[in-house]
N, C-alpha and C positions, 0 to 999 in steps of 0.2 A: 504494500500500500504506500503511494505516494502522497504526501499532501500537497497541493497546489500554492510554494511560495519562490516569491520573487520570479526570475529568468531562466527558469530550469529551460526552460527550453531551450476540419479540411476546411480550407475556403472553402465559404458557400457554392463557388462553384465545383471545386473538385465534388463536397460531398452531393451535389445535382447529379452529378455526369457517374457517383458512386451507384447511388439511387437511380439511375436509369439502368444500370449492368447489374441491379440486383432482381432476383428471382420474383422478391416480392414488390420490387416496386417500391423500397422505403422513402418515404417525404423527406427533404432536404432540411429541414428547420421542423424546430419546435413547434414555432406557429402552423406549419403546415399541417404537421402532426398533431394538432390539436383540432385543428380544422376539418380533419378525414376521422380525426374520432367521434366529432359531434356526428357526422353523415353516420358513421359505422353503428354508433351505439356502444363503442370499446372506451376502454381507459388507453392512457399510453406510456408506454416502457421506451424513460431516455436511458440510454447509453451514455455516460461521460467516461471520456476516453481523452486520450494525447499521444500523440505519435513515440515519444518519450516514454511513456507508462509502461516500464514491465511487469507492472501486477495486470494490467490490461491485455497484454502480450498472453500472459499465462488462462487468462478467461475465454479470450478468442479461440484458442485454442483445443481446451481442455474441458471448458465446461458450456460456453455457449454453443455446443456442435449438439448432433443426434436427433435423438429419435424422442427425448424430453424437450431439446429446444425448439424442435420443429412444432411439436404440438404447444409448448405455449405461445409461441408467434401469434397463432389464432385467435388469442384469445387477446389481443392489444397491438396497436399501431405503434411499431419499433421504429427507433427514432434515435442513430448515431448523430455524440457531436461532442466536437473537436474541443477540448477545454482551451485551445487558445487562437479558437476560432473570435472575432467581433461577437457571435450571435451567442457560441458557448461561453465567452467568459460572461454577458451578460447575464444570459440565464443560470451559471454557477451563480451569483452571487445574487442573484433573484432567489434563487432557492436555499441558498447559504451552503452550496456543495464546497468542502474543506479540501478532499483527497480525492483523488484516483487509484482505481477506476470508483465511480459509484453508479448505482440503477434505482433512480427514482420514477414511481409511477403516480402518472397523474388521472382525475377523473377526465370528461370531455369538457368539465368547465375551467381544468387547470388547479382544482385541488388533488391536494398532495393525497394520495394514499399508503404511503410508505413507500420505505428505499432502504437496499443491502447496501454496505458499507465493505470497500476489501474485496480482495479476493478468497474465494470459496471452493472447497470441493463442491464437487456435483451432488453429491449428499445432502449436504447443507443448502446448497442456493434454492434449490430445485425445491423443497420444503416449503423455503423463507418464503417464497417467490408466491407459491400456491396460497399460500397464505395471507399475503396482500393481499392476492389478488381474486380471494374469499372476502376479502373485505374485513378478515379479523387482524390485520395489523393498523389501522386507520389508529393514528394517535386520540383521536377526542374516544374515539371506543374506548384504547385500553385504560385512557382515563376514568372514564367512567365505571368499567368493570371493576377498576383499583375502585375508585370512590364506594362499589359495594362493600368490600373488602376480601378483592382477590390480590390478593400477594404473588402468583403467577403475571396476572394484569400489570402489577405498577411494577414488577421487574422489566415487563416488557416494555413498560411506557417509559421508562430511564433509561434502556436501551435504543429506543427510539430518537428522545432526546440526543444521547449522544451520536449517534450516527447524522442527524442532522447539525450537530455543532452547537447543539443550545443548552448546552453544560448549565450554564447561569443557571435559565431560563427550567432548565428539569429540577433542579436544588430548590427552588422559590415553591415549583408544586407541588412535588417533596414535604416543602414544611412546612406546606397549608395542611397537608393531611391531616386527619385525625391525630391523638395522639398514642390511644391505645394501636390504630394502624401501625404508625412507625413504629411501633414497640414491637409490631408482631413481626413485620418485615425485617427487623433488623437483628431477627432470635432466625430468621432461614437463609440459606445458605445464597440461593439467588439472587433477590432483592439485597442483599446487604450485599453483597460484592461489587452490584449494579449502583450503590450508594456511595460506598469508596472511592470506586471508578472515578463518579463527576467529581466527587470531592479533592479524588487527587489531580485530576484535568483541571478544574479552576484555581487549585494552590499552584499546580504546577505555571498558568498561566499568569497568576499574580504575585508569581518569583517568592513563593511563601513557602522556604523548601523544610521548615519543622513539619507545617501540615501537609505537604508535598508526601515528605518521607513518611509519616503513620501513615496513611491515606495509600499508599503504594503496597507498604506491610501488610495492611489489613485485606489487600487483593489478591495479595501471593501468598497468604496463611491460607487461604480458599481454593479452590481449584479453577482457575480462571480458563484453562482451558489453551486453544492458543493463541489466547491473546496473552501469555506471561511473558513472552519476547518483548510485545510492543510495550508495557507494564514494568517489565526488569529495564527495559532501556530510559525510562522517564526516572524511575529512581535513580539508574545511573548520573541519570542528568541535575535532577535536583539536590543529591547528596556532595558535589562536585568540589563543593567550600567546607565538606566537614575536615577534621584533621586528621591525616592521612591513616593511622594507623584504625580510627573507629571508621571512615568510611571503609575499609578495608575487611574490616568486621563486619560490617553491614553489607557488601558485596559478594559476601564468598558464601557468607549463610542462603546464598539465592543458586549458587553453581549447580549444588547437587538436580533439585524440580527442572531448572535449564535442560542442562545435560541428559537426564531424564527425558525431555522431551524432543529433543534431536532425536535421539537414538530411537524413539518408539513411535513419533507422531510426526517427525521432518526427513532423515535419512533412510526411509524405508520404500520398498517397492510401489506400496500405495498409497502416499501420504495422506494423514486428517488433515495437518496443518499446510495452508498451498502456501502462504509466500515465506520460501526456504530461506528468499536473501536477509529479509528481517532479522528471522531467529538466527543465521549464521553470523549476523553484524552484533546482535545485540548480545551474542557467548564472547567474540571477538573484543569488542567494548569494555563487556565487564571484565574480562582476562587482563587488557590493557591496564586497565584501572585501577587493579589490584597488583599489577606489575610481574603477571606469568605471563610470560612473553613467548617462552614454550607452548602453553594452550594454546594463547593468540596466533600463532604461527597455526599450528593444529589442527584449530577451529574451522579458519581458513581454507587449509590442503584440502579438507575432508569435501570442502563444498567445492573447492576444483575440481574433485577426485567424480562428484555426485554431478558435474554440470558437466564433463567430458562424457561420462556413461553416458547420461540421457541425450548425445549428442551422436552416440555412436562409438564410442572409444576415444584417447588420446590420439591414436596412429588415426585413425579415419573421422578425424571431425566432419560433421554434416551439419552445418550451421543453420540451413534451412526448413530440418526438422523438428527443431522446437525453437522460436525465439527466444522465448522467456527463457530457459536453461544457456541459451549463446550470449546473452546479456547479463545472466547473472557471470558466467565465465568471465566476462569482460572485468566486469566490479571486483569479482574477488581476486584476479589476477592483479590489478592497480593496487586492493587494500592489499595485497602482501607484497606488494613494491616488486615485481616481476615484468620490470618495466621491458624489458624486451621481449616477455614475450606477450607482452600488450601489444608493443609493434608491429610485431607479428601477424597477430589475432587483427589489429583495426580494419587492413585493407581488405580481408578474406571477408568480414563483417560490411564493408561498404558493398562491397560486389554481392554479397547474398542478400541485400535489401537495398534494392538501386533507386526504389519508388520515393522513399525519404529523405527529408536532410538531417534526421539527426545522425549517423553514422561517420559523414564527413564532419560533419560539425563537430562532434565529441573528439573528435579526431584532432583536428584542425586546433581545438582548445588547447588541448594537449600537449601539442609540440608548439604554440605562442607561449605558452605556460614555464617550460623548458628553454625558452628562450629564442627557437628555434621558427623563426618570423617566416622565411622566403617558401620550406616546408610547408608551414602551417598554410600560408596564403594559398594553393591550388585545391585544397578540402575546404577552405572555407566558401572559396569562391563556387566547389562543387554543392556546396550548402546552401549558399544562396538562390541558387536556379531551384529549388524544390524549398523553401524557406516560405511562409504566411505569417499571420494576423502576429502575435508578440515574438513569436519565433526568429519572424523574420527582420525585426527588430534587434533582436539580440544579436543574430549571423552576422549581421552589420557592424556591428561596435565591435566586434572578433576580427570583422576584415581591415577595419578602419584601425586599429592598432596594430596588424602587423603589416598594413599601408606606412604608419607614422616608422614602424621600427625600422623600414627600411628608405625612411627618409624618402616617401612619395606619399606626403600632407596632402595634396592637388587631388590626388586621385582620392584622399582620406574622405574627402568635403564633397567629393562628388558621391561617393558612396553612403555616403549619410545623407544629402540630398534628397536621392531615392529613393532611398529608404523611409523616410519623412515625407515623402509627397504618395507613393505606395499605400502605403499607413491612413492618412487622413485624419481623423480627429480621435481615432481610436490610443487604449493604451496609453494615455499620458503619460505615467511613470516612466514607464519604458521609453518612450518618446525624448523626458526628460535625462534621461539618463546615457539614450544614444546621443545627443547634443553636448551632451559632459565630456564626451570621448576624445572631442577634436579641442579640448584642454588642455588635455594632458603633454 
C-alpha cells in the first residue's frame, strides 16, 4: 500500500482510447461513470490506481482477474482512474482517498457505499466487496447497528472510518457512544484493537509519540492480523526520540509476532498477507533500528530470494510475469545497496514495460542522484514522451536539473516552459515547485 504524498511520481484521453479497447466498454471518468449508473440502475466500483502503484501492480494481476471478477463486473459500472490524473486527483480528494490502490463504491447518486483499502488476497477482497455491495458495509448502517449495540457493527464502522482517513472524525463517534457501549467494546478483542488503531493514527499524526507508543502496544498485544507490518513500522517511527537502549527494548519485544509472520503468512507459496514489500521493509526497519544489521541484511536477501522465484529463477528472470514481484526486486535490491545490480535490472525493466514513464524515470533519478547528469538525461527524456497530469511535472524538474548540471540553462527554461503550458492550471504545488528548479 502506497499513500498518495508529494511527487512520487491516464490522461483522460489515454484512459478514453483504454475504455474503447476494453471488453466492457468502461467510461473514461467518474462522471461518466456515474452517469451510465443512473441509466443502469448499478452502483459504481472506482478503481484508484497510478502507474507507480505496486500494490496496484499486484491486484491487477492476482486478484482482479477470473471467474469472481468477471461476475462482479455485472453487478456495477467499473471505472479506472489515474490518481495523478487532473480528474483522479480531484476526485481522491473529493472523496478523501489517502493510498493506493483503493476501490470505492458509489451509489448512482455518488454516495459512498464503502471502499477496500490495500491490497488483498482474493479471499479477503472478494468477501469485502460482496459485502458492500449487499449494502451491509454503508457506514450510517454500521453506525446504526453499533448504536443498537453491536460491537461486531462499531468494529466495522472504525474500520470504515479508517480506511477513509477520518481517524479524527471515527474517535469523536466513538465517544458519543454510550458509555456502558465503550465498556463492552473495549472488554472484545475487535472493536478494541479497531480503537487503538485510530488512537494510535491521530497520536501518531499529532507527533504525540507517548500516546503514539501505548496506542501501537495495545494493537500488537492483539492479533492485528497483517496489518502488524504497517502497525510495527508507525511504532518504529514514533519511538525514534526515545533513548537508545529502551527504544531498543521496545523494538525487539515486536521481532518474535514479525518474524512469525513472514514465515507463515508473507514467504509462503500462498500468501494471506499480499503486500510482501511492507512487511519485508518494516523486519528491515526494525533490524536497522535496533542495530542487527545481520537480520537487516537477511531480511532483505530472503525477499530477493522470494521476488527472483516468483519471477522465474535468478538465471531466467521473466520480468513480465509478474510486475509487482519485478518491482518489488527493484526496491529490495536498492534497500540493500546492490547498486549494480540495480543497473543491471533498470534497463531489462524499461524494455518489459515500454507503455510507461515510470521505469525511465526511476531510472533516470537515479543516476542524476549519483551525480551522473549526461546518463540520467536520455531516461529522463524517454520519460517525458509517456509522462501526464503531476507526473509529468515532476519528469520535468529531473530533466531541467540534469539540463543545468551540464550547463545547458537555455534548454532548462524551455523544458519547464512546456511543461507549464502542458499543465494549465492544474497541480499548483507541483507547478510551484517545477519553477523552483530553474533557481537552483
Amino acid at each position: 500500500m502506497k499513500f498518495k504524498i508529494a511527487l512520487r511520481v491516464a490522461p483522460l484521453a489515454l484512459l478514453a482510447a483504454s475504455a474503447v479497447a476494453s471488453a466492457h466498454e468502461n467510461p473514461p471518468t467518474i462522471d461518466a461513470a456515474l452517469k451510465l449508473a443512473k441509466e443502469q440502475h448499478l452502483p459504481v466500483f472506482i478503481d484508484f490506481q497510478a502507474q507507480w502503484c505496486y500494490s496496484c501492480y499486484f491486484m491487477a494481476s492476482h486478484v482482479l482477474t477470473g471467474k469472481e471478477w468477471q461476475a462482479a463486473e455485472k453487478r456495477f459500472v467499473f471505472v479506472e482512474t489515474d490518481a495523478d490524473s487532473p480528474d483522479g486527483a480531484a476526485w481522491m480528494e473529493k472523496l478523501k482517498v489517502k493510498a493506493l490502490p483503493s476501490y470505492v463504491v458509489l451509489d448512482a447518486d455518488g454516495a459512498e457505499q464503502g471502499r477496500i483499502l490495500a491490497e488483498q488476497p482474493r479471499e479477503k477482497f472478494y468477501p469485502a466487496l460482496n459485502k458492500i455491495l449487499g449494502g451491509g458495509d454503508a457506514l450510517d448502517t454500521l453506525k446504526a447497528e453499533a448504536a443498537k449495540g453491536s460491537t461486531t457493527a462499531l468494529a466495522d464502522a472504525l474500520s470504515s472510518y479508517y480506511a477513509r482517513g477520518q481517524v479524527g472524525d471515527g474517535l469523536t463517534w466513538y465517544a458519543s457512544l454510550p458509555a456502558a457501549l465503550q465498556k463492552k467494546a473495549e472488554g472484545e478483542a475487535k472493536p478494541a484493537t479497531w480503537v487503538a488503531r485510530l488512537q494510535m493514527e491521530k497520536a501518531a499524526k499529532d507527533k504525540n509519540a507517548a500516546q503514539c507508543i501505548a496506542a501501537a502496544q495495545k494493537v500488537l498485544a492483539g492479533d492485528p492480523g497483517c496489518d502488524r507490518y504497517y502497525v510495527v513500522d508507525t511504532l518504529n517511527s514514533c519511538s525514534e526520540k526515545l533513548p537508545e537502549a529502551e527504544r531498543k527494548t521496545l523494538l525487539s519485544a515486536q521481532r518474535p509476532a514479525l518474524n512469525t509472520l513472514l514465515d507463515r503468512q508473507v514467504f509462503v507459496p500462498a500468501p494471506t498477507c499480499a503486500d510482501q514489500r511492507s512487511a519485508v521493509f518494516a523486519a528491515a526497519d526494525l533490524d536497522q533500528a535496533i542495530g542487527d544489521g545481520a537480520a537487516e541484511k537477511a531480511v532483505l536477501e530472503r525477499g530477493i530470494a522470494a521476488a527472483e522465484n516468483a519471477l522465474g529463477g535468478a538465471a531466467h528472470l521473466d520480468l513480465k510475469r509478474d510486475r509487482n514481484a519485478a518491482d518489488n526486486l527493484r526496491v529490495y535490491l536498492s534497500r540493500a545497496n546492490r547498486i549494480g545490480d540495480v543497473d543491471a535490472l533498470m534497463p531489462k525493466l524499461i524494455a518489459a514495460y515500454p507503455d510507461d514513464y515510470v521505469y525511465p524515470y526511476r531510472y533516470g533519478r537515479s543516476l542524476l542522484e549519483r551525480g551522473k547528469a549526461a546518463e540520467a538525461l536520455p531516461y529522463l527524456e524517454q520519460a517525458s514522451e509517456k509522462a501526464f497530469g503531476v507526473n509529468r511535472l515532476g519528469v520535468a524538474g529531473l530533466r531541467a536539473k540534469a539540463l543545468i548540471a551540464l550547463n545547458r540553462r537555455a534548454d532548462a527554461e524551455k523544458v519547464v516552459a512546456e511543461a507549464l503550458q502542458a499543465n494549465g492550471p492544474w497541480f499548483p504545488e507541483a507547478a510551484a515547485k517545477l519553477k523552483a528548479t530553474l533557481k537552483s
